[in-house]
C-alpha positions in Angstrom: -22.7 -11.8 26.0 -22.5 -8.3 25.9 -22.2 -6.0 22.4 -18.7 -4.9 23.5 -17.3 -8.8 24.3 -18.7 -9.9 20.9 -17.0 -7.2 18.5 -14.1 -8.5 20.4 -14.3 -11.9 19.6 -15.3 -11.2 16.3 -12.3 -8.7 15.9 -10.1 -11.4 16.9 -11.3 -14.0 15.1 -10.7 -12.5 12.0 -7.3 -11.6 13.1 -6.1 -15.2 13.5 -5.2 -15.3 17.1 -8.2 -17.7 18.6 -6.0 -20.8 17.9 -4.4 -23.4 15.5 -8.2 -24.2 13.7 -8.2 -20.6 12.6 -4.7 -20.7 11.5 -4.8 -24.0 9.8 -8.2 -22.2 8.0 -6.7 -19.3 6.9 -3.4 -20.7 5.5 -5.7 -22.5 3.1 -5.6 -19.3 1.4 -9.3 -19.2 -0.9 -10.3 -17.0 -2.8 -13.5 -15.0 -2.9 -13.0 -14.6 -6.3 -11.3 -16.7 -9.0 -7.5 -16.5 -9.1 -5.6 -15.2 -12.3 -4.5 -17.9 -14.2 -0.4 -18.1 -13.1 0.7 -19.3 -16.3 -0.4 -16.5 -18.3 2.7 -14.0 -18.0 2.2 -9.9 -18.9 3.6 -9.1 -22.6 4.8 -6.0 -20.8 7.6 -7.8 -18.8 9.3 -8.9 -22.5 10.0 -5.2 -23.0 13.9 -5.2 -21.8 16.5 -3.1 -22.7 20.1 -4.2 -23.0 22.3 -2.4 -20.6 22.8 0.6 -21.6 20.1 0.9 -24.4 17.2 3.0 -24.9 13.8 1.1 -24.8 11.6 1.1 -27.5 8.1 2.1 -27.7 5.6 -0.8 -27.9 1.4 -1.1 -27.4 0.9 -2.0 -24.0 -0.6 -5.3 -23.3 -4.1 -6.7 -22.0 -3.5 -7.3 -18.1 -4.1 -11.5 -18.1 -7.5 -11.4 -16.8 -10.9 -11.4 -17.7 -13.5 -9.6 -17.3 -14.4 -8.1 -14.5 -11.5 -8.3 -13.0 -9.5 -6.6 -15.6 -9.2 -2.6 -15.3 -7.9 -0.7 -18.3 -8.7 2.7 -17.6 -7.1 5.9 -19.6 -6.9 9.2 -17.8 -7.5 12.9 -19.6 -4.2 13.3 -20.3 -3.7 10.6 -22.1 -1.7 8.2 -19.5 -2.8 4.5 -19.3 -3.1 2.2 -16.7 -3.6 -1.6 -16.8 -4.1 -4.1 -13.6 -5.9 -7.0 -12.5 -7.8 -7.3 -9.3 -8.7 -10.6 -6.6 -10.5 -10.5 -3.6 -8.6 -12.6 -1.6 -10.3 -14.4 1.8 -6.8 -13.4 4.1 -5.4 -10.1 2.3 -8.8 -8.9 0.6 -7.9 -6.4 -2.3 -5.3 -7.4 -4.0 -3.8 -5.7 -7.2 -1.8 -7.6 -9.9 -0.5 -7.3 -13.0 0.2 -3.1 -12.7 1.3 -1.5 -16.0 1.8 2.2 -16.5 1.8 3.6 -19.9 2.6 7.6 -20.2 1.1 9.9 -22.8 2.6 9.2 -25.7 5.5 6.6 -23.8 6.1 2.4 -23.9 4.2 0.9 -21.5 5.9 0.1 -18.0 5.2 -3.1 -15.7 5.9 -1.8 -12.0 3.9 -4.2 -10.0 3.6 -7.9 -9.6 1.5 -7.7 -6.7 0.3 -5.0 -3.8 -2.3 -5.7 -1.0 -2.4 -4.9 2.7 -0.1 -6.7 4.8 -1.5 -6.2 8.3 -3.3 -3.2 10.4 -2.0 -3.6 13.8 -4.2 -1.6 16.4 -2.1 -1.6 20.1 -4.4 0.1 22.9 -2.3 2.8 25.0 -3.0 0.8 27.9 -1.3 -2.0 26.9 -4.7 -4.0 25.7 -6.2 -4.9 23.8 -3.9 -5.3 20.6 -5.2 -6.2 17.9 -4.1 -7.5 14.7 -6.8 -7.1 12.2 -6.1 -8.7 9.0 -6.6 -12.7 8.9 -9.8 -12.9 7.2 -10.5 -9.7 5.6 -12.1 -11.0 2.0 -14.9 -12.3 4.3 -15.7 -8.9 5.7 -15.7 -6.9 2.3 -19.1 -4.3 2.9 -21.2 -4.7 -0.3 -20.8 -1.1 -2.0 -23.4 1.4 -2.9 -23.9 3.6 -5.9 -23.3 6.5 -3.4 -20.1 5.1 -2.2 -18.2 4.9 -6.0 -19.5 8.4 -7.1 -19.1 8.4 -11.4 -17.7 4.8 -11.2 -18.8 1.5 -11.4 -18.5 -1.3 -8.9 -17.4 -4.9 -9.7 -18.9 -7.9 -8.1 -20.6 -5.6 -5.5 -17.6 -5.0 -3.1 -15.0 -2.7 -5.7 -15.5 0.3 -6.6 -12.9 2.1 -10.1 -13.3 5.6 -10.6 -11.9 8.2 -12.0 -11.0 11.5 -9.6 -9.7 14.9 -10.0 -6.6 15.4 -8.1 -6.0 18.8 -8.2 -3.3 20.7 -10.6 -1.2 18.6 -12.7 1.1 21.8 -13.0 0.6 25.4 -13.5 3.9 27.8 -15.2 3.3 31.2 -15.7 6.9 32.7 -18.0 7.3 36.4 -18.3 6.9 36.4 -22.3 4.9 33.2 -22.7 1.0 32.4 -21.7 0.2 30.7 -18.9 -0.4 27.4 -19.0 -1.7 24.9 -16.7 -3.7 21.4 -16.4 -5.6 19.4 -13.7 -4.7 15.9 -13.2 -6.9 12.8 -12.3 -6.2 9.7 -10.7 -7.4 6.5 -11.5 -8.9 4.7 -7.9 -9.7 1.5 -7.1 -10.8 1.4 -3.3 -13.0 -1.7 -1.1 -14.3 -1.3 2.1 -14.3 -3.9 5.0 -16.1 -4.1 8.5 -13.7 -5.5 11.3 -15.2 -5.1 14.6 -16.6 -1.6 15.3 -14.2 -0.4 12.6 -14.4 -0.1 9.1 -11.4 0.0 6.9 -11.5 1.4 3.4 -8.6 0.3 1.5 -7.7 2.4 -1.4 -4.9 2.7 -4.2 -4.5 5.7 -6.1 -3.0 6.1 -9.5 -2.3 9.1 -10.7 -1.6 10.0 -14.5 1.8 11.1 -13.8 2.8 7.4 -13.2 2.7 8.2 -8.9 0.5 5.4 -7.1 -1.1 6.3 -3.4 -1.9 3.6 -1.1 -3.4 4.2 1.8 -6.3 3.2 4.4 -9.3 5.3 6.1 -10.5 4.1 9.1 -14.2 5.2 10.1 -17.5 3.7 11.7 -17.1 3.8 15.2 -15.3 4.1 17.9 -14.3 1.2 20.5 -15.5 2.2 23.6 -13.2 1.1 25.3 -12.2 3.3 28.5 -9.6 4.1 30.6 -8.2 6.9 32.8 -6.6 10.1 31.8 -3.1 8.9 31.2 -4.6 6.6 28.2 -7.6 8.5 26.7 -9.3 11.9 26.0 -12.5 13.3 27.5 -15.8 11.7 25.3 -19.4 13.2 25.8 -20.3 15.6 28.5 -17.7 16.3 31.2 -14.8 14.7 32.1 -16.2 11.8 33.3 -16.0 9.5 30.5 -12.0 8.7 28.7 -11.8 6.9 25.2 -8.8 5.1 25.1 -6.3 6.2 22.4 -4.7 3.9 20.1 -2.5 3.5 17.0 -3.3 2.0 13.9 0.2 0.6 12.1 -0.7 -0.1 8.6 1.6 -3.2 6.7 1.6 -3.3 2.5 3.4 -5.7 0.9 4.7 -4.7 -2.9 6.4 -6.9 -5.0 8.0 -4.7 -8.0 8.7 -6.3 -11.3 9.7 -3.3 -13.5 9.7 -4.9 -16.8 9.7 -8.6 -15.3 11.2 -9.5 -12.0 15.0 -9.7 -13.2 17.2 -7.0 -12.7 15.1 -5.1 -9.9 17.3 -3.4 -7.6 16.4 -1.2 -4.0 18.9 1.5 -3.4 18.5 4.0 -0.1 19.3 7.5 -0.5 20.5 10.1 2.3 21.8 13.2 2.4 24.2 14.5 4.9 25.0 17.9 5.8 22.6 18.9 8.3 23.4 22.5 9.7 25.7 22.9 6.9 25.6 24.9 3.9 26.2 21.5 1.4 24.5 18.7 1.3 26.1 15.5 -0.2 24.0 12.6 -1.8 24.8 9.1 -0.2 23.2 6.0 -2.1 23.3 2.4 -0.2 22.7 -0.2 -2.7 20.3 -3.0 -0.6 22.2 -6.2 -1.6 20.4 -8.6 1.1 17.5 -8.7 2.9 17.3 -5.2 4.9 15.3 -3.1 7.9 15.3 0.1 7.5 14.1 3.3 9.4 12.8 6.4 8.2 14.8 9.8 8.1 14.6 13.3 7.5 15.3 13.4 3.5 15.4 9.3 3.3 14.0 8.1 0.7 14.1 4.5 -1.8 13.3 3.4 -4.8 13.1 0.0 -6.9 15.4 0.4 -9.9 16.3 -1.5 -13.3 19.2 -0.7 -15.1 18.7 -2.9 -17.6 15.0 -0.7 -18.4 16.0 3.0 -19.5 14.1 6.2 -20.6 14.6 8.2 -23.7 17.7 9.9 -22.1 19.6 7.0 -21.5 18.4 6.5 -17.4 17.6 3.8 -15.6 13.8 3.7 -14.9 13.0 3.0 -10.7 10.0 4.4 -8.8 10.9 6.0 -5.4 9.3 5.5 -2.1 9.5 8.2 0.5 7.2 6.9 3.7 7.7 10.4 6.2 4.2 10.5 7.1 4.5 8.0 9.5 3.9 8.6 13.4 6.9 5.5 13.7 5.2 3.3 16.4 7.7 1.1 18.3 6.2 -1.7 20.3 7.1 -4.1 23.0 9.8 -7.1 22.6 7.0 -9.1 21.6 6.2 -7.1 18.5 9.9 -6.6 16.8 7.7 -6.1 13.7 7.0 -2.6 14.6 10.8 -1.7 15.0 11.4 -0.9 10.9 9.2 1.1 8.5 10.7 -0.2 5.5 11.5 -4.2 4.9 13.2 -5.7 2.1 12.9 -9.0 1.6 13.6 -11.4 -1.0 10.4 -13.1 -2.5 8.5 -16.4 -1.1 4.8 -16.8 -1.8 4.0 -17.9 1.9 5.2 -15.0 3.0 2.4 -13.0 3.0 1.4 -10.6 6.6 3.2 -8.4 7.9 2.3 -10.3 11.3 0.2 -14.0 12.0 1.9 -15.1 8.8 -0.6 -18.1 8.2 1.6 -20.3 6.5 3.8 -22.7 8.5 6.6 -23.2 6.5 7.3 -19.5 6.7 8.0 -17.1 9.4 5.3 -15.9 11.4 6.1 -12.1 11.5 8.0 -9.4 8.7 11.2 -9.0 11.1 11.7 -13.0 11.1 11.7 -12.7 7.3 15.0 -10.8 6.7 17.6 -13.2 7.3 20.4 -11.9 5.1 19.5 -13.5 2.1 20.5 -12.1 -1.3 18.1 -9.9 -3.0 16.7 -11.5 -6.8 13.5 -10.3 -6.4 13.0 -8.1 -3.9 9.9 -7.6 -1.9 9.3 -4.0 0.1 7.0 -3.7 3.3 6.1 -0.4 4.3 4.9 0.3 7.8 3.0 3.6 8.3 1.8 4.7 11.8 -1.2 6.6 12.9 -1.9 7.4 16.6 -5.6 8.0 16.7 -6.3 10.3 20.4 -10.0 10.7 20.4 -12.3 13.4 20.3 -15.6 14.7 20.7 -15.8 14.8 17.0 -15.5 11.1 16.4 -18.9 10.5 18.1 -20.9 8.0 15.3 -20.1 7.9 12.6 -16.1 8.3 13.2 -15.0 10.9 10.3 -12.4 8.8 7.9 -8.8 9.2 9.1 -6.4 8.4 6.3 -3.3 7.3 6.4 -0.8 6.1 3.4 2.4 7.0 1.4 3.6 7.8 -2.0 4.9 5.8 -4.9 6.7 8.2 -7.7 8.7 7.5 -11.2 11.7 8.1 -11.4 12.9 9.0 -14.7 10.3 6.9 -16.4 10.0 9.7 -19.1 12.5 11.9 -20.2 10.6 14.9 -19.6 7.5 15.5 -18.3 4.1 13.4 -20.0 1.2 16.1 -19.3 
C-alpha cells in the first residue's frame, strides 16, 4: 500500500465514512478524558434579572470541574474568565461551562458548550471530499513546551496561555493626555493530526468579553494532482499541479447567557445600499433558521430578562464575513447556510456524519421549524486553499475563524 493510499484510509476512517462498525463506534461517544459531572449546575446561571431590572453584582463562581480541567485565568486588565475543558473522542476540544466576568462587573455565563462541528475538505476536482472530524480526540498531537510559549499544558495535548493582542484602545483629546492600553487574550488551543494535515483548534478570549474561534491548518500538503483547471504549479516548472481545495469549518455553540432560559437570536440588516440612509431591520429567529451571510449582516444571542447597568439587555453578536461561502453539490445541502439555528438535542452533535441514529445525519436536516427554547447556532466558515510554492513542507498555518463580541454587557467600556 502506498504512503498516499494509507493517509487516505486513515483520513477517512477518522471521518466516519468506512461503514456502519465505525459509526456504531463513534456514536458511543467516550471520552478521552473524564466527563463533567451533569448534575453540578454553574452558580452563574442563578444570576437573573426580572424583566426590566438591573442585575446585581455578584462573585463569579468556580466552573464545576476539577482540576485540571478547570481554567480560571484573570487577564491584566482585570477581566476574568472561567470554563471547563474535555477532550472528547468525536469532537476533541470541547469548552464548557464559559463565564465572563469584566473589570470591576457581575459575572456573565455565555456558553454551555463550543467545540468543532465538522471540517469539510471538497477537492476541486470533484474528489476526494473529505469529512474530517469523526474521531478527532484520538488524533490529539502530544504538545511541546515550544508549542504553548509562557503557558502551561494540561494532560499533554492543551495548551492555556495568556497573549498580547495588540491595543486595547488608544484616545489622544486636544486638552487631555493620551492615554492608551494593550489588551491580552486568554487562549486555549489543541492540535490534531488527520491525514497529512494537522488542525490546530483554538479559542481566543479576549479581556473585553470578545471570544475568537478559529482553526489553522498546517503540516503538509496532499499531493494530490490534477491538471491546470484544478490546481497551481508546485516545484520546478509547470509540470507538476497541486490540486486546490476548500476547507469549510463547522462549530457548534450552545449559549446560555445566565442559564438557558430566555436566550433569544435576532438578525440584523441594514437597507439602504446606494442611498444616503440606512435603516436598521431586526428579524427576531422564532424557529429553527438557515441563514446566509450579507454585507452588514450580523446576529447575536440575547436575554432580556439579563440587563447591564443602563437598563439593556445583555446578547453577544456574531458577524461571520470572513467566510469564502462554499456551496456544494445536492449531496452536501449542509454547505448551502453559514449560520444554523437550531433548537437544542444532545445527539445532535456534527455539522455532517451526525453519529447518532436517532438524530439527523447532517446540520440542514436539523432545522425543521421547530420553536426555538434553547437555541443552538452553527457557524460555517469557508477557506479555499489554491496552492503555492510556499506551502512546500512544512505548510505555513492558514487560519480561518470569526468573532464573538458583547453587546452591551457593560455599560461603558471595562479597560
Amino acid at each position: 500500500m502506498t504512503v498516499s493510499l494509507r493517509l487516505i484510509l486513515s483520513c477517512a476512517m477518522l471521518a466516519g465514512v468506512l461503514g456502519p462498525a465505525q459509526t456504531a463506534h463513534a456514536a458511543q461517544a467516550p471520552r478521552v478524558t473524564p466527563a463533567i459531572p451533569a448534575a453540578q449546575a454553574s452558580a452563574a446561571h442563578a444570576v437573573r434579572a426580572p424583566q426590566g431590572a438591573v442585575a446585581q453584582v455578584v462573585r463569579a463562581p468556580a466552573p464545576p470541574c476539577s482540576a485540571p480541567y478547570r481554567i480560571d485565568r484573570t487577564l491584566p486588565n482585570g477581566a476574568r474568565w472561567q470554563l471547563c475543558w474535555e477532550m472528547r473522542t468525536i469532537e476533541g476540544l470541547t469548552l464548557t461551562k464559559v463565564v465572563y466576568t469584566p473589570k470591576g462587573n457581575r459575572p456573565v455565563s455565555v456558553l454551555r458548550s463550543t467545540a468543532l462541528a465538522q471540517i469539510h475538505v471538497p477537492y476541486d476536482s470533484g474528489s476526494p471530499r473529505y469529512h474530517d472530524i469523526g474521531a478527532l480526540g484520538h488524533t490529539a498531537i502530544p504538545l511541546l513546551a515550544a508549542d504553548c510559549p509562557g503557558g502551561e499544558r494540561r494532560e499533554q495535548s492543551v495548551c492555556v496561555t495568556t497573549r498580547a493582542r495588540g491595543h486595547a484602545y488608544l484616545k489622544s483629546g486636544y486638552d487631555e493626555p493620551s492615554t492608551s492600553a494593550q489588551g491580552h487574550d486568554l487562549v486555549v488551543f489543541a492540535a490534531f493530526q488527520v491525514g497529512w494535515y494537522t488542525y490546530l483548534a483554538e479559542w481566543a478570549f479576549s479581556d473585553d468579553g470578545a471570544i475568537t474561534p478559529r482553526v489553522g491548518a498546517t503540516g503538509s500538503l496532499a499531493g494530490f494532482t490534477t491538471t491546470p483547471g484544478h490546481g497551481w504549479p508546485i516545484g520546478v516548472g509547470s509540470a507538476t499541479f497541486e490540486e486546490s481545495h476548500s476547507h469549510n469549518v463547522f462549530w457548534r455553540l450552545d449559549f446560555d447567557i445566565q442559564g438557558k432560559s430566555g436566550d433569544v437570536v435576532e438578525q440584523y440588516d441594514f437597507s439602504g445600499s446606494r442611498t444616503a440612509k440606512r435603516k436598521l431591520k431586526r428579524t427576531t429567529l422564532t424557529r429553527e433558521a438557515k441563514a446566509l451571510n450579507r454585507r452588514t449582516r450580523w446576529w447575536r444571542v440575547v436575554d432580556r430578562g439579563v440587563r447591564n447597568t443602563d437598563g439593556h439587555p445583555v446578547s453577544w453578536e456574531l458577524n461571520n464575513s470572513d467566510s469564502s461561502q462554499y456551496r456544494g453539490p445536492a449531496g452536501e445541502a449542509f454547505t448551502r447556510a453559514d449560520v444554523y439555528v437550531t433548537d437544542y438535542r444532545s445527539c445532535e452533535r456534527l455539522a455532517t456524519t451526525n453519529p447518532a441514529p436517532r438524530c439527523a445525519g447532517s446540520v440542514d436536516r436539523y432545522v425543521n421549524g421547530e420553536r426555538l427554547t434553547d437555541p443552538v447556532l452553527w457557524v460555517n466558515v469557508g477557506y479555499h486553499h489554491v496552492p503555492r510554492d510556499e506551502d512546500a513542507d512544512p505548510m505555513p498555518t492558514h487560519w480561518q475563524g470569526f468573532r464573538i463580541t458583547p453587546r452591551d454587557v457593560t455599560a461603558k467600556n471595562p479597560r
